[in-house]
Residue frames as qw, qx, qy, qz and C-alpha x, y, z in Angstrom:
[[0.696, 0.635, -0.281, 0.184, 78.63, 3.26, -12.45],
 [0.806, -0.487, 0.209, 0.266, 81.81, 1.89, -10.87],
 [0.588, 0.693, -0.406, 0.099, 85.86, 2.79, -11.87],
 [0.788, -0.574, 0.170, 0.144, 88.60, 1.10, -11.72],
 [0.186, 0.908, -0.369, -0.064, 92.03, 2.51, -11.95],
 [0.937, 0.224, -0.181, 0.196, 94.84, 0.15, -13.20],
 [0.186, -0.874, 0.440, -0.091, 97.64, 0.24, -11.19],
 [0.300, -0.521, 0.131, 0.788, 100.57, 0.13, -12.09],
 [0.490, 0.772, 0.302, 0.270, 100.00, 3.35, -14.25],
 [0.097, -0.992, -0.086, 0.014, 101.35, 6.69, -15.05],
 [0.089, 0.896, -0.417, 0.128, 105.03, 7.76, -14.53],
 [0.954, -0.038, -0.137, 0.262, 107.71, 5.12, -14.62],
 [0.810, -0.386, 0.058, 0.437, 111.28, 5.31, -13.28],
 [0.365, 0.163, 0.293, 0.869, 113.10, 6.78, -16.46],
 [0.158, -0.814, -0.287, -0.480, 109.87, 9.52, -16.58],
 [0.666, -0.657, -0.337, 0.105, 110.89, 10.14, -13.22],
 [0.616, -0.474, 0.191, 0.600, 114.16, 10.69, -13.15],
 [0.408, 0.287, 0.327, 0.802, 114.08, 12.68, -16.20],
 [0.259, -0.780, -0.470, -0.322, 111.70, 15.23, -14.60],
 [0.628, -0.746, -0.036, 0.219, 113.74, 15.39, -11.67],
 [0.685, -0.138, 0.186, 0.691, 116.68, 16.14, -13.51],
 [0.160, 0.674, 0.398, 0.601, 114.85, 19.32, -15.31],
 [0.339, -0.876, -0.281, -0.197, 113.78, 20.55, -12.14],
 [0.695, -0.541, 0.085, 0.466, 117.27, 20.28, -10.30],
 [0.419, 0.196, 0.172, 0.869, 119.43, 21.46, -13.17],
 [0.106, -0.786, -0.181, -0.581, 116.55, 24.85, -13.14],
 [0.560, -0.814, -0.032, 0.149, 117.82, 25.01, -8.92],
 [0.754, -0.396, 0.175, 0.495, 121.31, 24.12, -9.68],
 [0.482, 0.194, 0.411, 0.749, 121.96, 25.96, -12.84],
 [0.294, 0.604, 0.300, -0.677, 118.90, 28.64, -12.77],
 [0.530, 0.730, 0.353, -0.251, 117.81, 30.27, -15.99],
 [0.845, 0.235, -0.179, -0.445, 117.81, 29.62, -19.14],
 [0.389, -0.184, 0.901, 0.059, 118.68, 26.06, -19.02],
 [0.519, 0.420, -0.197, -0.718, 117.60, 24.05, -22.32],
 [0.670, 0.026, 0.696, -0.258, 116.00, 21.16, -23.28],
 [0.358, 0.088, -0.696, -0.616, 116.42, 19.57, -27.01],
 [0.481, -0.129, -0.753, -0.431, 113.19, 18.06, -27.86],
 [0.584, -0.568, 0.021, -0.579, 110.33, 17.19, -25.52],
 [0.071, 0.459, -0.850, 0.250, 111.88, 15.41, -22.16],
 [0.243, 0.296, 0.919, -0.095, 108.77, 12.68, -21.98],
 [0.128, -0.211, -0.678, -0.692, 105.88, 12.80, -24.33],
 [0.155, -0.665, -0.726, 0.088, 103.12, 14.78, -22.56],
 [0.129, 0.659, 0.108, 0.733, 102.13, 18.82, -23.08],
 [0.494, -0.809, 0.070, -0.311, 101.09, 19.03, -19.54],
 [0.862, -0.162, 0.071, 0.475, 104.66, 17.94, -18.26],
 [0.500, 0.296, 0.167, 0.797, 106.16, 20.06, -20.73],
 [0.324, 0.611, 0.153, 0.706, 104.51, 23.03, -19.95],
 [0.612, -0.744, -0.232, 0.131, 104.50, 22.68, -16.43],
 [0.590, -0.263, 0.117, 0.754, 108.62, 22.75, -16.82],
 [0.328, 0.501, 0.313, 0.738, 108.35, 25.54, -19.27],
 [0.092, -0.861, -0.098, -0.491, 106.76, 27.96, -17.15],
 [0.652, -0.691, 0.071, 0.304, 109.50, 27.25, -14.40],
 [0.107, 0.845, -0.372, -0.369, 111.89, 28.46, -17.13],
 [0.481, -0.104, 0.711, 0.503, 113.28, 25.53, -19.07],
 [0.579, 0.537, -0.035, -0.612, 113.22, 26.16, -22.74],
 [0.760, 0.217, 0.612, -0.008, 112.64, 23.74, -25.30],
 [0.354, 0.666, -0.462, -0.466, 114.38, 23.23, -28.89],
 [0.953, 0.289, 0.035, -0.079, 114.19, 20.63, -31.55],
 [0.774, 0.294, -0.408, 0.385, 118.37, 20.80, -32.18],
 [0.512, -0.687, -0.187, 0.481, 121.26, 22.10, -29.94],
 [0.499, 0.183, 0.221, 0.818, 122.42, 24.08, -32.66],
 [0.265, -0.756, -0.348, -0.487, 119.42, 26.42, -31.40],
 [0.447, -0.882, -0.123, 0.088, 121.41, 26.93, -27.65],
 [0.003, -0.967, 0.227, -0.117, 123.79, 28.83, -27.02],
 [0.662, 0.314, -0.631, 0.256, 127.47, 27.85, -26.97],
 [0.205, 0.338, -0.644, 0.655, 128.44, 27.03, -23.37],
 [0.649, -0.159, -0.033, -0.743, 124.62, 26.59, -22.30],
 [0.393, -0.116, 0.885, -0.222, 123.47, 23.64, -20.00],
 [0.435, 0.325, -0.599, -0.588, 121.84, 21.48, -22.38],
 [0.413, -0.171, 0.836, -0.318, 119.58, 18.61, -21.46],
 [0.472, 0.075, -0.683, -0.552, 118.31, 15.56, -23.87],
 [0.711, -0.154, -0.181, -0.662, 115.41, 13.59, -23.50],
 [0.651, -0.378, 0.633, -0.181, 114.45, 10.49, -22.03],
 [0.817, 0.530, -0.002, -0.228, 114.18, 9.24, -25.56],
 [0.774, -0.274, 0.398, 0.409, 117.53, 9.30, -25.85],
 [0.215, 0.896, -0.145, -0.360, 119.82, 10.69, -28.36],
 [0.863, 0.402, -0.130, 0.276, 122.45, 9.55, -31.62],
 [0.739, -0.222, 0.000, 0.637, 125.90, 9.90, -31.47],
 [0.431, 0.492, 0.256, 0.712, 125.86, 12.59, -33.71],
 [0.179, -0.842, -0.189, -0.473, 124.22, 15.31, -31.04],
 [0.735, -0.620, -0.102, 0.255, 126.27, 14.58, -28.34],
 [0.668, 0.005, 0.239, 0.705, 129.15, 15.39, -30.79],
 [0.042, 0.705, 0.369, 0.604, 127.39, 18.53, -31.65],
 [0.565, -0.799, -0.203, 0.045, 126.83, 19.36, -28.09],
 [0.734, -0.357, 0.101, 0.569, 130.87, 18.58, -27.44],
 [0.465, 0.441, 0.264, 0.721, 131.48, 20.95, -30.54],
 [0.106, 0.721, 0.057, 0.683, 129.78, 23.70, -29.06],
 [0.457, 0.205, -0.651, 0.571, 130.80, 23.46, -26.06],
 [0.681, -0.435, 0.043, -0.588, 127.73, 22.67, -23.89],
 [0.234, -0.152, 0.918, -0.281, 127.60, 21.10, -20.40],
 [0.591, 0.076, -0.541, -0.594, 125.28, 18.53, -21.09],
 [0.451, -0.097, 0.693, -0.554, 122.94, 16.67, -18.67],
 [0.434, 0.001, -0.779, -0.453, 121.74, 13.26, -20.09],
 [0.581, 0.005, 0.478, -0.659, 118.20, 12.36, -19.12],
 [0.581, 0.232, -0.722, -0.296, 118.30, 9.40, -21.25],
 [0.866, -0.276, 0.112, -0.400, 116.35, 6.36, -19.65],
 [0.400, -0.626, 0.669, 0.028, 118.84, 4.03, -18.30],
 [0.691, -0.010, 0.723, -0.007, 116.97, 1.36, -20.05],
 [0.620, 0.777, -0.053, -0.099, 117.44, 3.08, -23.35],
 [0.102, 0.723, -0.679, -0.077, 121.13, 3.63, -23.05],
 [0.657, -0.215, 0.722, -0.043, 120.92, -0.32, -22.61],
 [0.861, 0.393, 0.318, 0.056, 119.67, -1.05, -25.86],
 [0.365, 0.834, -0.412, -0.047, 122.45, 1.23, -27.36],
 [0.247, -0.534, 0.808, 0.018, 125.00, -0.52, -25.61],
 [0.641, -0.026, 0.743, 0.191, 123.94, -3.97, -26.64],
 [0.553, 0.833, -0.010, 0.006, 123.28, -1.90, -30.55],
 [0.057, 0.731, -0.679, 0.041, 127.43, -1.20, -30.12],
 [0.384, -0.445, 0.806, 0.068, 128.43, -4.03, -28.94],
 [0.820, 0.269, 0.485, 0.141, 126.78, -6.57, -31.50],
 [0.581, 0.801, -0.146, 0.002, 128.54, -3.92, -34.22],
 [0.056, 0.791, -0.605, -0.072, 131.65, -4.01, -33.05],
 [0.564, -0.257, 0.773, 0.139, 131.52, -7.80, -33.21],
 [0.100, 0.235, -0.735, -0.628, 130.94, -7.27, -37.05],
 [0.193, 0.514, 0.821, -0.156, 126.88, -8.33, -36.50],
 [0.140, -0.355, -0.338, -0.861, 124.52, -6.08, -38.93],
 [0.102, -0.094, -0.773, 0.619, 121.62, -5.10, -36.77],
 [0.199, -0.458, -0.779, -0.379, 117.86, -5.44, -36.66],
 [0.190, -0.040, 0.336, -0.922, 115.94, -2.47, -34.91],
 [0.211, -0.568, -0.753, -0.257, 112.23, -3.50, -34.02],
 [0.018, -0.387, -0.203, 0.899, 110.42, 0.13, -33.70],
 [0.174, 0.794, 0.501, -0.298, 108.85, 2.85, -35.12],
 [0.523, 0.091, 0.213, 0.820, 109.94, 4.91, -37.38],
 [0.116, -0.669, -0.107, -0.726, 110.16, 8.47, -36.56],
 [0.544, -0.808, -0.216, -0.073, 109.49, 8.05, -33.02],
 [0.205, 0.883, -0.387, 0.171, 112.26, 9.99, -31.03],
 [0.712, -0.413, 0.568, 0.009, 113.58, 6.46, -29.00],
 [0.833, 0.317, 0.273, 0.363, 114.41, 4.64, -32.66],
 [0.404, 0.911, 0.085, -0.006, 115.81, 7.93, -33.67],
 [0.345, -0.821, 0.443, -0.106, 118.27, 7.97, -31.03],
 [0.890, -0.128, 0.431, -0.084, 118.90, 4.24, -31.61],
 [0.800, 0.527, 0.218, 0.188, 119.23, 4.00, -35.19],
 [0.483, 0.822, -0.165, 0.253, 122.13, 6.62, -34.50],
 [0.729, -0.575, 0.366, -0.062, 124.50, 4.67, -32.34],
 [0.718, -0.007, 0.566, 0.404, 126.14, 3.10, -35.18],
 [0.002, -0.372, 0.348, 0.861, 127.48, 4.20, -38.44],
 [0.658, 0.367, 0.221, -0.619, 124.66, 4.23, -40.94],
 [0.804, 0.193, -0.524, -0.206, 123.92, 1.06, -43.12],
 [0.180, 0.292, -0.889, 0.303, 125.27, -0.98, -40.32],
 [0.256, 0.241, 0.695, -0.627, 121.43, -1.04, -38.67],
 [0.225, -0.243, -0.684, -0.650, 117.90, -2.00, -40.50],
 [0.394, 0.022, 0.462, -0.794, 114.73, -0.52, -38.83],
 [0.326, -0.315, -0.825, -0.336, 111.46, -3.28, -38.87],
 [0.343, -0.154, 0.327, -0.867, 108.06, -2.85, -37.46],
 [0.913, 0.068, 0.172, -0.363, 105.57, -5.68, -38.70],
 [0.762, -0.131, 0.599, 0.210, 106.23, -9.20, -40.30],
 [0.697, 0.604, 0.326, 0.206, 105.98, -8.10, -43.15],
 [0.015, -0.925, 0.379, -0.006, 109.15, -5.69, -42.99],
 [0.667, -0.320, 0.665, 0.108, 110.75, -8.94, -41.81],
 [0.717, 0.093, 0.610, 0.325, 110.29, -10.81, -44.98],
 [0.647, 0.744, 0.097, 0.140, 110.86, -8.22, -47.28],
 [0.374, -0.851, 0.354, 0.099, 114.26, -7.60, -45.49],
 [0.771, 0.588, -0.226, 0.096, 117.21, -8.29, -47.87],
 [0.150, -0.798, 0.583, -0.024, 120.43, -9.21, -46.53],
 [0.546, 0.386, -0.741, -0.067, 123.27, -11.67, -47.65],
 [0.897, -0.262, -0.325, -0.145, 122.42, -15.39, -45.98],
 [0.772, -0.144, -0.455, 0.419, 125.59, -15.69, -43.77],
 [0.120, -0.799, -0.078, -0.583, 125.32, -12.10, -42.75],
 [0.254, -0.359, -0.809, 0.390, 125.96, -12.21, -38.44],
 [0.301, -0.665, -0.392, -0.560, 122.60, -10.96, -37.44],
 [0.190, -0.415, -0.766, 0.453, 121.43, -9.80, -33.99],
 [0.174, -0.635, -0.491, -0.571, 118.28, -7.79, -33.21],
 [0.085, -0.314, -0.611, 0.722, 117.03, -5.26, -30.29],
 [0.058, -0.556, -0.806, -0.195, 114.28, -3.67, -29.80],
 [0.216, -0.541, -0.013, -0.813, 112.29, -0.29, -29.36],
 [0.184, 0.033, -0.964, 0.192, 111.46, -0.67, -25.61],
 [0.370, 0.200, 0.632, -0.651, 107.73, 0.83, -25.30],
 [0.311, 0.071, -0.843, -0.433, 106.58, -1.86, -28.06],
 [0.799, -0.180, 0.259, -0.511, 103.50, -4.19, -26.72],
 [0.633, -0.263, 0.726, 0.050, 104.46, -7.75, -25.73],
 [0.735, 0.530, 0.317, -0.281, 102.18, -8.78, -28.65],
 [0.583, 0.795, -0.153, -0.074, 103.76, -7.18, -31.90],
 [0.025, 0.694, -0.712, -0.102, 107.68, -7.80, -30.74],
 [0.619, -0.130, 0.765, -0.121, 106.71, -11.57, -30.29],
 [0.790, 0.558, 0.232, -0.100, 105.57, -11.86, -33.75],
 [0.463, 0.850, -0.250, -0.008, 108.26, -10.02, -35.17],
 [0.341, -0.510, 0.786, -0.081, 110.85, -12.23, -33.11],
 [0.682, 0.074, 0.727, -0.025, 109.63, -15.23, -34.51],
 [0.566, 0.767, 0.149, -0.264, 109.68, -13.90, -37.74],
 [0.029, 0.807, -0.583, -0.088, 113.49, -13.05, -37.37],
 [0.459, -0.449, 0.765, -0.050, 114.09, -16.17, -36.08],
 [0.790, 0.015, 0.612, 0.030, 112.36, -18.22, -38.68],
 [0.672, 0.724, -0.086, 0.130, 113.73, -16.27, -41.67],
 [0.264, 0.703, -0.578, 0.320, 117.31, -16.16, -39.82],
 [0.902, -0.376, -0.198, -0.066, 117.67, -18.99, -37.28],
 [0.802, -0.166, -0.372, 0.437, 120.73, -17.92, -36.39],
 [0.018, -0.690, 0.017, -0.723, 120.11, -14.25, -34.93],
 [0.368, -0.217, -0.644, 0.635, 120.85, -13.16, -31.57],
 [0.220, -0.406, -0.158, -0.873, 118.59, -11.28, -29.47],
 [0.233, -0.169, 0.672, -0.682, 116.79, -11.21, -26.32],
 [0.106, -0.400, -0.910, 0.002, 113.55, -14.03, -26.59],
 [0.243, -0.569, -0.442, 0.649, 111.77, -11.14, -24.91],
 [0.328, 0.816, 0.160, 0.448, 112.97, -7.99, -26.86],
 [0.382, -0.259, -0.532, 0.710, 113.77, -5.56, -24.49],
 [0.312, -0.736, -0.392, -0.456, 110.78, -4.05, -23.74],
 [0.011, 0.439, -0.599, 0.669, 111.39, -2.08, -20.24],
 [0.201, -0.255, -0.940, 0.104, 109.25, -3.32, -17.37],
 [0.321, 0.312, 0.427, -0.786, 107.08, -0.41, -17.16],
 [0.604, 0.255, -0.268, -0.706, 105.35, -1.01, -20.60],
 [0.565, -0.143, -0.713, -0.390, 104.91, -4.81, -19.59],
 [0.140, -0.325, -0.743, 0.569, 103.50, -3.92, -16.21],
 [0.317, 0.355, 0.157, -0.865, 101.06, -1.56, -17.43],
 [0.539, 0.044, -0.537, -0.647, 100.06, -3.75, -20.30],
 [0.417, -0.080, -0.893, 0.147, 99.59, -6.81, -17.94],
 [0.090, 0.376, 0.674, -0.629, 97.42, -4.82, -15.65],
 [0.490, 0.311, 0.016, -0.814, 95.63, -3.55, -18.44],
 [0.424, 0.041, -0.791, -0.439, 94.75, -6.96, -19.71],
 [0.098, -0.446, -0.845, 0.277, 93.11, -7.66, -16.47],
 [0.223, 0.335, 0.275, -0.873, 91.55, -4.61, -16.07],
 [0.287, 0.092, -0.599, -0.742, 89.93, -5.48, -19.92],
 [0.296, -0.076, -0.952, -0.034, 88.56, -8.35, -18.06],
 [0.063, -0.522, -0.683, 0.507, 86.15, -6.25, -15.79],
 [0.229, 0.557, 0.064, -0.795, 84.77, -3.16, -18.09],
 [0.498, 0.550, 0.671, 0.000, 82.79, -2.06, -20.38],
 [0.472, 0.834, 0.109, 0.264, 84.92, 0.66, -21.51],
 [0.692, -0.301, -0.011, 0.656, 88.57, 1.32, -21.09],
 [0.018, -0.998, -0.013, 0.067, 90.19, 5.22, -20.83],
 [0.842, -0.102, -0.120, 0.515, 93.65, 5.59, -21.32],
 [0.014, 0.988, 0.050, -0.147, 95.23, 8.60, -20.54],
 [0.545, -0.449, 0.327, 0.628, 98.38, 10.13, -22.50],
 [0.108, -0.589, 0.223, 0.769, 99.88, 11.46, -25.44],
 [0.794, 0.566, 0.031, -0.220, 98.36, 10.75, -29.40],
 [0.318, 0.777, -0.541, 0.055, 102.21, 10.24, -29.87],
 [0.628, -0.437, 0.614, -0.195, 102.93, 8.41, -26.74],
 [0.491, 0.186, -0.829, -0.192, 103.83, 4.73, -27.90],
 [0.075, 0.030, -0.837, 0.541, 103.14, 3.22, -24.81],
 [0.303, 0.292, 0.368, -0.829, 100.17, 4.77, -24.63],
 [0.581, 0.294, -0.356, -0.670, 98.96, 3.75, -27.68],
 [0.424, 0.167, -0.886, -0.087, 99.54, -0.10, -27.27],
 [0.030, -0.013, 0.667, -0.744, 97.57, 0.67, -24.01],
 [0.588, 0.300, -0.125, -0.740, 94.70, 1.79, -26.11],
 [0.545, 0.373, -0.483, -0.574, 94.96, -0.45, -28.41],
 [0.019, 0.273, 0.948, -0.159, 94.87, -4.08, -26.11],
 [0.420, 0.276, 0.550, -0.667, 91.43, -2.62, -24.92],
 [0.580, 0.499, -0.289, -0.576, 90.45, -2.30, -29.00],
 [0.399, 0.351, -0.820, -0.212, 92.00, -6.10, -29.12],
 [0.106, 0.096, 0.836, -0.530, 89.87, -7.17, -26.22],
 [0.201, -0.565, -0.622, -0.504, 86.32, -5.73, -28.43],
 [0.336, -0.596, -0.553, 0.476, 86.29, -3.13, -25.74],
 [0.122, 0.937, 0.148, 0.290, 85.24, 0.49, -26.62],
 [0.750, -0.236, -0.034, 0.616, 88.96, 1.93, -25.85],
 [0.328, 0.892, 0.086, 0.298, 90.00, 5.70, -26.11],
 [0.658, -0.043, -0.247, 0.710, 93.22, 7.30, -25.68],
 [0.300, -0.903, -0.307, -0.031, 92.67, 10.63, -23.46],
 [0.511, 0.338, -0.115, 0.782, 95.29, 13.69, -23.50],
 [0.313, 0.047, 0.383, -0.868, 92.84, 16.20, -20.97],
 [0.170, 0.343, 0.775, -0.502, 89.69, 16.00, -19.88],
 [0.537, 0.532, -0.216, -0.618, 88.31, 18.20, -23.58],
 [0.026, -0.320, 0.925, 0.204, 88.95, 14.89, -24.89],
 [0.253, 0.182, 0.799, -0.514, 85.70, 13.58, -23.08],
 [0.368, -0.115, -0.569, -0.726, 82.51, 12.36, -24.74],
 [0.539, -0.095, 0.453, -0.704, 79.35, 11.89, -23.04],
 [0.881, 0.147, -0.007, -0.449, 78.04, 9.41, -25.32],
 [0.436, 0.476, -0.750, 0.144, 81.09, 6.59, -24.51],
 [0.045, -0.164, 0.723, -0.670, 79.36, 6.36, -21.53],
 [0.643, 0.104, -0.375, -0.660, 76.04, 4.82, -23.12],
 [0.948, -0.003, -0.199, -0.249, 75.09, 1.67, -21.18],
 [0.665, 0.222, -0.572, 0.426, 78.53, 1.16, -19.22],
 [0.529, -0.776, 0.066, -0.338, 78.42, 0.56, -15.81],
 [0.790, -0.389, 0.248, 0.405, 82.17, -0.44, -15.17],
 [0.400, 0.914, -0.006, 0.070, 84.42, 2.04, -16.64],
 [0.894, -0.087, 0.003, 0.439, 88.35, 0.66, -16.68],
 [0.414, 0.874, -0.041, 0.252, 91.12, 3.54, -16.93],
 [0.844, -0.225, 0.169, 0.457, 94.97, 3.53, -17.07],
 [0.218, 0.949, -0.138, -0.181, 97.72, 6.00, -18.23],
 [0.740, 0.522, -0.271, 0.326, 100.99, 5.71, -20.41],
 [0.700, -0.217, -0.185, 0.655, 104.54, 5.99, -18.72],
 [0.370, 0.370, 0.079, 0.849, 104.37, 9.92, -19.42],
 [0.224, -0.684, -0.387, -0.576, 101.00, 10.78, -18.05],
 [0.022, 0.334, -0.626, 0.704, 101.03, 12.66, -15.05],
 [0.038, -0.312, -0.864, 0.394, 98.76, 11.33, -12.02],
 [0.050, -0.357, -0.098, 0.928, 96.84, 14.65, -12.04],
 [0.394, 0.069, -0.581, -0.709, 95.47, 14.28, -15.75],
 [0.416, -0.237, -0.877, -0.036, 94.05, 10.88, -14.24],
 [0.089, -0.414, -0.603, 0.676, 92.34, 12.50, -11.24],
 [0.188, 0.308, -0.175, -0.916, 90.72, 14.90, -13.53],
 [0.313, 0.019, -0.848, -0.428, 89.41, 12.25, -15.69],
 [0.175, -0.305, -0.913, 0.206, 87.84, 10.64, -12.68],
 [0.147, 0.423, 0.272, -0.852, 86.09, 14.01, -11.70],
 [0.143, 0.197, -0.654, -0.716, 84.71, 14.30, -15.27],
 [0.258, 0.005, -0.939, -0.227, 83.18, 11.59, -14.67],
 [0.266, -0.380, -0.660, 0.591, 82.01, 11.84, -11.25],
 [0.130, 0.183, -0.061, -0.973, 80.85, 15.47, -12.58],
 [0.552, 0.182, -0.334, -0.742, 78.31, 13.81, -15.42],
 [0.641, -0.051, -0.712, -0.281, 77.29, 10.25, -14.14],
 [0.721, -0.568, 0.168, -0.359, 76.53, 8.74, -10.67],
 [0.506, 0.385, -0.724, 0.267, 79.74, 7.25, -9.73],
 [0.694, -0.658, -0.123, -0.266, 79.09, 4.92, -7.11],
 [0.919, -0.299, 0.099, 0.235, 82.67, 3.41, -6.73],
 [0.302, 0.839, -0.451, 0.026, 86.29, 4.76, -7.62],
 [0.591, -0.634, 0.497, 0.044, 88.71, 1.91, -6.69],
 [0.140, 0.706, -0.623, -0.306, 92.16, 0.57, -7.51],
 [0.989, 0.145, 0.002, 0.034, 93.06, -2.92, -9.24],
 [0.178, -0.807, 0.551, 0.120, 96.68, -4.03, -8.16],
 [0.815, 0.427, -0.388, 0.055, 98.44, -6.02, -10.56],
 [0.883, -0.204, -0.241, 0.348, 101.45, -5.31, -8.53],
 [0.243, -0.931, 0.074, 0.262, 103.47, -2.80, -6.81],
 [0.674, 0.451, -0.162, 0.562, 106.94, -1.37, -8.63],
 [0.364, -0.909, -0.017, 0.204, 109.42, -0.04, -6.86],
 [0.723, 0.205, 0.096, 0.652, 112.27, 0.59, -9.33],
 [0.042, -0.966, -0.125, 0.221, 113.95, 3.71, -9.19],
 [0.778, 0.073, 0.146, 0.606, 117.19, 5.43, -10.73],
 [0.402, -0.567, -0.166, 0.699, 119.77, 7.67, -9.69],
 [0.321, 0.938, 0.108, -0.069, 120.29, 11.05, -11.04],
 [0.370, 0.758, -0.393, 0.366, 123.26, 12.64, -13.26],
 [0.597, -0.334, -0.271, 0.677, 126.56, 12.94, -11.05],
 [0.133, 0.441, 0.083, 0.884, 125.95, 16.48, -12.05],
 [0.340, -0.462, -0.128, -0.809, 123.14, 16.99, -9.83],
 [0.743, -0.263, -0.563, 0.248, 124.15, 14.17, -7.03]]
């Protein structure tokens, strides 16, 4: 049996820097320092930081007034920052640069008097943040074509549309061309704005589909990213599982496959993936472990001025 590990996988830029901003504020601030909501969608992550002392809460009305206070990479609405400002927490934004991008271009078509067209998820915690950047009714959340055409709004409407940004190439392209041929005069990136880790990780997992006989992915059941990762391999007719630890693991996936493809979401740590490979290496005769480069990333991005 032979693997090969897609690369690029694993921990993008904004995952980066939002880690690194947990770990500094716990030097620069010490204990308790608090995190609303998980700060990248993976339990081993989270409870790595937890047992260095960050704690974790779903609002900020749960920390303390005056308490360092740090939001996700998801990003956050207007409305919690204003909370934050009310109770007078310092507040360290670990928001992915390339989130705060779609807000900004979410503001800036409202304030030219454009209604606006989220393409997401609903519920996940990156639309949540999104959808509260503007005052409410001013934004409509879609996910398939068929959201598109049941989408009501007055014909001269101005439209413009952005996008959730760990979508798969796939689904936003439909749903762009949907916009565009029930509104032909919406603005909006051609593209979406997907970031470039979730179409460098799908683009090496579409080659990778091309050489196995069963594809691993490693991350969160939540993860988005992670799922769309999964879910090319399942669009390829490749036996495709998504893989949170190594209890995950089934011996009988491994029936009759002697090329064994595996790739992780923007959250997953390296670690989980090294584990995986063992696993393997434990219960089959692995003759090969080697990488498949798509291409090399080197993006990177700064931290807070708080913690410069």
């Amino acid at each position: 049996m032979k693997i090969i590990l897609a690369n690029p996988r694993g921990f993008c830029a904004g995952v980066d820097r939002a880690i690194q901003i947990v770990e500094r504020s716990l030097e620069k601030f010490g204990i308790p320092i608090y995190v609303r909501h998980e700060i990248v969608h993976n339990k081993t992550v989270v409870n790595r930081l937890r047992d260095m002392g960050a704690t974790f809460v779903e609002e900020v009305d749960e920390v303390p007034e005056g308490a360092v206070v740090i939001f996700s990479a998801h990003g956050v609405a207007e409305s919690v920052y204003e909370r934050a400002k009310k109770r007078n927490q310092i507040v360290i934004d670990a928001s992915c640069p390339l989130v705060k991008k779609v807000h900004s271009s979410a503001k800036r078509h409202s304030a030219r008097g454009s209604h606006v067209i989220l393409i997401g998820h609903a519920g996940h915690a990156e639309v949540e943040g999104t959808l509260g950047q503007i005052e409410e009714g001013q934004m409509s959340l879609v996910a398939t074509v068929e959201d598109v055409e049941n989408l009501q709004i007055p014909e001269h409407e101005n439209l413009a549309y952005i996008t959730q940004t760990t979508l798969s190439v796939n689904e936003t392209k439909d749903v762009i061309l949907a916009l565009k041929a029930k509104y032909p005069y919406i603005e909006g990136p051609d593209k979406g704005d997907l970031c470039y880790a979730t179409t460098n990780r799908q683009a090496a997992v579409q080659e990778l589909c091309k050489e196995v006989d069963l594809l691993l992915i490693i991350g969160a059941s939540y993860s988005s990213n992670s799922n769309r990762l999964c879910e090319m391999g399942e669009t390829a007719g490749i036996p495709s599982y998504l893989i949170g630890e190594t209890t995950d693991m089934r011996k009988e996936w491994f029936e009759g496959v002697k090329i064994v493809g595996v790739s992780s979401g923007a959250s997953a740590p390296e670690e989980v993936v090294q584990h995986v490979v063992e696993w393997i290496r434990n219960h089959f005769n692995v003759e090969k472990v080697e990488n498949s480069i798509f291409l090399e990333e080197n993006v990177r991005f700064s931290l807070p001025s708080e913690l410069q």
